[in-house]
N, C-alpha and C positions, 0 to 999 in steps of 0.2 A: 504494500500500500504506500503510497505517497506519500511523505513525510507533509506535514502543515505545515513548516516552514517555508516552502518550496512557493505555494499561491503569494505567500509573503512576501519573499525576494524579490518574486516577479514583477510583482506590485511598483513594489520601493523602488527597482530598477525603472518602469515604466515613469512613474512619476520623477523621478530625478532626471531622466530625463528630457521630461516636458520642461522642468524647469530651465536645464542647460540648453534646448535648443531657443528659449527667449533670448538668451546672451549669443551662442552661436549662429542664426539664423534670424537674424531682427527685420527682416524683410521677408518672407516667404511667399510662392506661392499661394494662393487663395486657398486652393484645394490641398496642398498641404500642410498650412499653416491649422486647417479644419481637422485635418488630419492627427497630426502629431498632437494637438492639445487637445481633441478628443480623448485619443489614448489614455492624457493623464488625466486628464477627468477620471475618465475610465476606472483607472489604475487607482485614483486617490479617493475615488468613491466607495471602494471594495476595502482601501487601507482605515477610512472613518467608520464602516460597519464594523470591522475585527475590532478596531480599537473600542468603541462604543461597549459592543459586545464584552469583552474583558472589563473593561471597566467598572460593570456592575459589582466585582469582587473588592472595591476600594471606596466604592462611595453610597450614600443612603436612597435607599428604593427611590423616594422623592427626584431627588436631584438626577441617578440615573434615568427616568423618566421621562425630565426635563431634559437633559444631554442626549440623549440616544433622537428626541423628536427633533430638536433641533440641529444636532453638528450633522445627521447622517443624510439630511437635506440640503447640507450646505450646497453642494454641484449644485443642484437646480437653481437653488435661491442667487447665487454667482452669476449664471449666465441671466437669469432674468431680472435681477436687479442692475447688471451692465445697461439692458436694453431701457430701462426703465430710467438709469439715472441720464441716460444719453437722449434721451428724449426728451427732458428736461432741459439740458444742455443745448440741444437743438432742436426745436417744437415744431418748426420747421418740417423736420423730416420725419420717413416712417417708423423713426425706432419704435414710437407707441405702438405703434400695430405688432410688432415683434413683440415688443414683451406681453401681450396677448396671447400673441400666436402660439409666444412660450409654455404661459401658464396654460392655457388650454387645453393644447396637447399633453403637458405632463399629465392633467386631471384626468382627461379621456382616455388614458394608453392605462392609469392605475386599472381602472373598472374596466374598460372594456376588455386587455386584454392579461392585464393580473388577476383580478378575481376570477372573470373567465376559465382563463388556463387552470387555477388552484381545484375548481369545482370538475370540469372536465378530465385534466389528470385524476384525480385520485379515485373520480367514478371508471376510468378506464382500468387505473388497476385493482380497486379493492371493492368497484361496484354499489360505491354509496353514497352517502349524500353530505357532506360537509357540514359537522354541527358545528357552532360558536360555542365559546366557555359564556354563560349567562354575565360575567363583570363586564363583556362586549358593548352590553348593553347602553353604557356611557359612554362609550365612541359613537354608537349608533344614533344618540339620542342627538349628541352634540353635531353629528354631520346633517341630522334631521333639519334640527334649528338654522344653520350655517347655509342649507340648502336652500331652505325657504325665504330667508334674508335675499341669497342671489339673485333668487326670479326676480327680486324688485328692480337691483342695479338695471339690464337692460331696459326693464319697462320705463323708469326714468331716464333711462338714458345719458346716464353717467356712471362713471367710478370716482367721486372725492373722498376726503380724508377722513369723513364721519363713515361714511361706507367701509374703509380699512378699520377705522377704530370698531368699530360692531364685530367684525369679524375677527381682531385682535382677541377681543375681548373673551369671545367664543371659546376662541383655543386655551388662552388664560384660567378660564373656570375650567375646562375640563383638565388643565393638569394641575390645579387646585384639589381639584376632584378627586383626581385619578389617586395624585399621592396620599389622599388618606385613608382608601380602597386598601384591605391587606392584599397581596400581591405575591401568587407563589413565586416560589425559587424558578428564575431563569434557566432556560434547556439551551446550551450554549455548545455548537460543535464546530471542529474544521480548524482554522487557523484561529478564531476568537475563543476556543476552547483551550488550544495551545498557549495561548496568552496569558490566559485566565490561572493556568495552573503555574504560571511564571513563579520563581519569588517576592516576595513583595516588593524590594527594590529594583527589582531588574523587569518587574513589571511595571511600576510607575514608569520608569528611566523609557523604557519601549514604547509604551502606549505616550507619552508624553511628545517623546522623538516623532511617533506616527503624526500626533495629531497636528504637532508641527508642519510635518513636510507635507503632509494632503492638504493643505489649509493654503501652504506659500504655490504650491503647485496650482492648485487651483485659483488662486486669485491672478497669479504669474500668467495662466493661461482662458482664462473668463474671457478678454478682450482677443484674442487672436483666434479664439474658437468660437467664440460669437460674430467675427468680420470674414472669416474665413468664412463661414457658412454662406450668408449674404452675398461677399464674394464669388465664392462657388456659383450659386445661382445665376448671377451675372455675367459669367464669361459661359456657362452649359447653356444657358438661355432655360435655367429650373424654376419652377414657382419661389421664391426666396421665402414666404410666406411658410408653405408647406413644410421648406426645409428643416426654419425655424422649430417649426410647430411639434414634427416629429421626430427629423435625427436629432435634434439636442437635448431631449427630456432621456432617449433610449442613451446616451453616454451615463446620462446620471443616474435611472431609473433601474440601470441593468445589475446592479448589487441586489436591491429587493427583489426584483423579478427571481435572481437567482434562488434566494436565499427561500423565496416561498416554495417557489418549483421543488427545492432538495426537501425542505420541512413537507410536502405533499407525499411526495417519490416514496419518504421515509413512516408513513403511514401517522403524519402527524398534520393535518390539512388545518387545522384548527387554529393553529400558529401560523400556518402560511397565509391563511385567510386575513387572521389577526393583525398579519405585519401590513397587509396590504392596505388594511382598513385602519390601519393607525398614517400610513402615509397619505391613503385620501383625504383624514380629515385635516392634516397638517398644512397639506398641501391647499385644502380648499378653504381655508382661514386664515392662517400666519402668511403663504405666497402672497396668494389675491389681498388680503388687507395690505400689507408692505406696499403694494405697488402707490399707491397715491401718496402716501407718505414720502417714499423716496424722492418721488416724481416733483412733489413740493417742494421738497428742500433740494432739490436740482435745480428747480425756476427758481427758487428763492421767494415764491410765495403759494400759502393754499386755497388763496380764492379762485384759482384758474383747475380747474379738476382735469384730468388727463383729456388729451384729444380721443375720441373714438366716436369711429362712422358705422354705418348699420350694418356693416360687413363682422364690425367687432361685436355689437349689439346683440348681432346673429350668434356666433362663436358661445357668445360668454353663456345664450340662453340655450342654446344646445348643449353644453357644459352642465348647464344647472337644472336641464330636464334630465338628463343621462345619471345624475346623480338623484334625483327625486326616484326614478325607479330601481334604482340599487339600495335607497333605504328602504323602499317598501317591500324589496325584495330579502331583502335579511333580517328585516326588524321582526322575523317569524322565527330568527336565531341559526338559520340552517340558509346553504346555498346547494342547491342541487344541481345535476349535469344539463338540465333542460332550461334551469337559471343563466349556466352557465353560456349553451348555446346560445340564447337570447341575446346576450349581452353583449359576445363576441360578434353576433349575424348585425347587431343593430349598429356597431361599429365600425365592420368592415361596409357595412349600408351607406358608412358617410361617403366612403371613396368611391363605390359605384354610383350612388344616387346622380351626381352633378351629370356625369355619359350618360347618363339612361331615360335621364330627364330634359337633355341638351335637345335633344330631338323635339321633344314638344315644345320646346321656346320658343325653336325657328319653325314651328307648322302655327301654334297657336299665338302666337306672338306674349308670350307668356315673359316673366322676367326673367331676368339672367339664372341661368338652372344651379349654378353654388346657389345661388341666394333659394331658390324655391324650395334647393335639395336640405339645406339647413333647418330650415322652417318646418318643411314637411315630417323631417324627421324628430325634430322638438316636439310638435303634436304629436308623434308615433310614441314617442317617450311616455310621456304625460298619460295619455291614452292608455297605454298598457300596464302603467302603473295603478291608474284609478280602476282598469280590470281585476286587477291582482287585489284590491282594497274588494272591491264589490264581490269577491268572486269568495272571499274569506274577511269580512268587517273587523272582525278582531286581530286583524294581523297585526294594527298598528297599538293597539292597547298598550300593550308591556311599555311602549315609551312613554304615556303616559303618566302613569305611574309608579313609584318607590315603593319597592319591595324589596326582600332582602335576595342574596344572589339564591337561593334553594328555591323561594316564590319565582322565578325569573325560568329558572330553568325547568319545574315544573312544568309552568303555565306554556315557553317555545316548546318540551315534548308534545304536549297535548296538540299544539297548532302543527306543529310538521313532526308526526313522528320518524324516528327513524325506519329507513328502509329493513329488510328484512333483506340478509344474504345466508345464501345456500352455501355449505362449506360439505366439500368432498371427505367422505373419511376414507385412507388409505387401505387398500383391500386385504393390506396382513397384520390390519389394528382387529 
């Protein structure tokens, strides 16, 4: 087997890296410059999950909590706090649209194709249905709230800095929340298990070193893999938008992806789901609030709320339906394979819809098919969510209400119980 240190190395070597080729290559290519500082993203994004992960042996459930929600986002928060502060900087131009483009995609890619995947694998290999640990419940309820705040920004048709504060806020009480919840012992493997059993000073000394160099790596490299991208697009003749949207969330997104995928593999779906649903609610309250915040203090004032046009308007409300039917869809505690198809069909929906509807624009003079294809599918969201209420009224209860975690878990058996699998016995038992 693989020694743990080994993902390590490779890591550290990646990221050191990116750092040297800012000093060595200070001009690069577009497409490599997207390149080579993807990589350390890449690389420093996997170095902040181990470190995180270990870390929980040195500091109090609380604060690991808080740490593990916030450092192991840094990638994303980097690249879309770039586009955010540069938009600022230059109002002018489309960075606003980019750091849209940013957050959106990273929200969309969690749900559509993380939870997805976690429900789908583990019904392929163990043929069941993904239950939630009942204390889920507080992420569930908090993405609830955070959700329904969204639908408003498009409908008003802004994002200002009472908007980021609400959803600050949001995430603020749930790890308020969260750390006064008892909270089992962490199940930590692979290179953040390896760490964990370090000695204690040769474990602070590493995790310290880590969280150093993924933090200089990634700021070193934020601006050159965020121009490089845009770049890219410009000289291929690619959407810059799209590139935005989704090669830069998968540099940073690709640590959790992993880490649920292996927690599924490993007959533990529950955690995989868990990690996915602690990065959408972070991601759809701490990112999206931060934006106008930054944005302000870029202008240097916050009476001018960020520029966005109905193109963003669209995004953000497709964003915030896509999320309205993933809480309806788990607040039953359980994510099943046909949940899981859903999610991924209605996703991959966004990038055929625009072709498929491009047709009827130009027969019916209908409007531009992004924009119809958006809309269309925002109602398809909503719609299939208010089925799933109507189709079971009590699915949404449990958020309601405080009970204690055994009432919780009760009451989701009752509403989805578990599947029933057939197990073979061996024919010389």
């Amino acid at each position: 087997m693989r020694h743990p240190l080994w993902p390590i190395a490779i890591a550290t070597t990646f990221a050191m890296a990116g750092i040297a080729f800012v000093f060595v290559l200070p001009h690069p290519a577009p497409a490599l410059a997207a390149a080579t500082a993807g990589m350390a993203i890449l690389a420093s994004s996997f170095l902040l999950l181990w470190a995180c992960e270990a870390g929980q042996a040195d500091v109090s459930q609380a604060l690991a909590v808080a740490a593990i929600a916030l450092i192991t986002v840094l990638p994303e928060y980097a690249v879309d706090m770039y586009f955010t502060w540069q938009a600022g900087q230059h109002p002018e131009s489309g960075y606003a649209h980019f750091a849209i483009a940013n957050m959106t995609g990273a929200n969309r890619l969690i749900i559509g194709v993380g939870w997805a995947v976690v429900a789908i694998l583990y019904w392929l290999k163990y043929r069941r249905t993904v239950a939630l640990e009942s204390h889920r419940v507080l992420e569930i309820r908090s993405l609830g709230i955070a959700t329904l705040y969204a639908l408003v920004i498009p409908l008003k048709g802004s994002l200002t800095w009472i908007d980021g504060a609400v959803l600050v806020s949001i995430f603020i009480v749930y790890l308020v929340a969260s750390a006064r919840r008892e909270v089992e012992e962490p199940e930590v493997e692979g290179p953040g298990a390896y760490l964990m059993r370090l000695p204690k000073v040769k474990r602070r000394i590493s995790l310290i070193g880590l969280l150093l160099l993924s933090a200089g790596a990634i700021i070193a490299n934020a601006e050159r893999f965020s121009e490089g991208l845009v770049g890219t697009g410009t000289q291929l003749g690619i959407d810059q938008f799209l590139l935005v949207q989704w090669v830069a969330p998968l540099a940073s997104e690709a640590p959790e992806f992993l880490l649920a995928t292996m927690f599924t593999l490993q007959g533990k779906p529950s955690l995989g789901l868990g990690s996915m649903l602690s990065a959408k609610l972070n991601q759809w309250t701490l990112l999206v609030g931060m934006i106008p915040g930054v944005y302000g203090i870029s202008l240097g004032t916050f009476a001018t709320p960020i520029p966005l046009e109905s193109f963003q308007h669209q995004e953000i409300l497709l964003t915030a339906a896509q999320s309205v039917l993933a809480v309806v869809v788990v607040a039953g505690g359980s994510l099943s394979v046909g949940h899981g198809v859903l999610l991924l069909a209605l996703f991959v929906g966004q990038f055929l819809a625009p072709g498929a509807l491009n047709a009827l624009s130009h027969v019916f003079g209908l409007p531009e098919a992004g924009q119809l294809g958006r809309i269309f599918l925002s109602a398809l969201y909503i719609t299939t969510a208010i089925g799933f209420i109507l189709d079971r009224p009590l699915r949404l209860a449990t958020l309601f209400r405080r009970q204690s975690d055994d009432a919780i878990a009760a009451e989701w058996a009752l509403s989805d119980p578990p599947e029933v699998v057939e197990v073979e016995v061996p024919h010389d038992a």
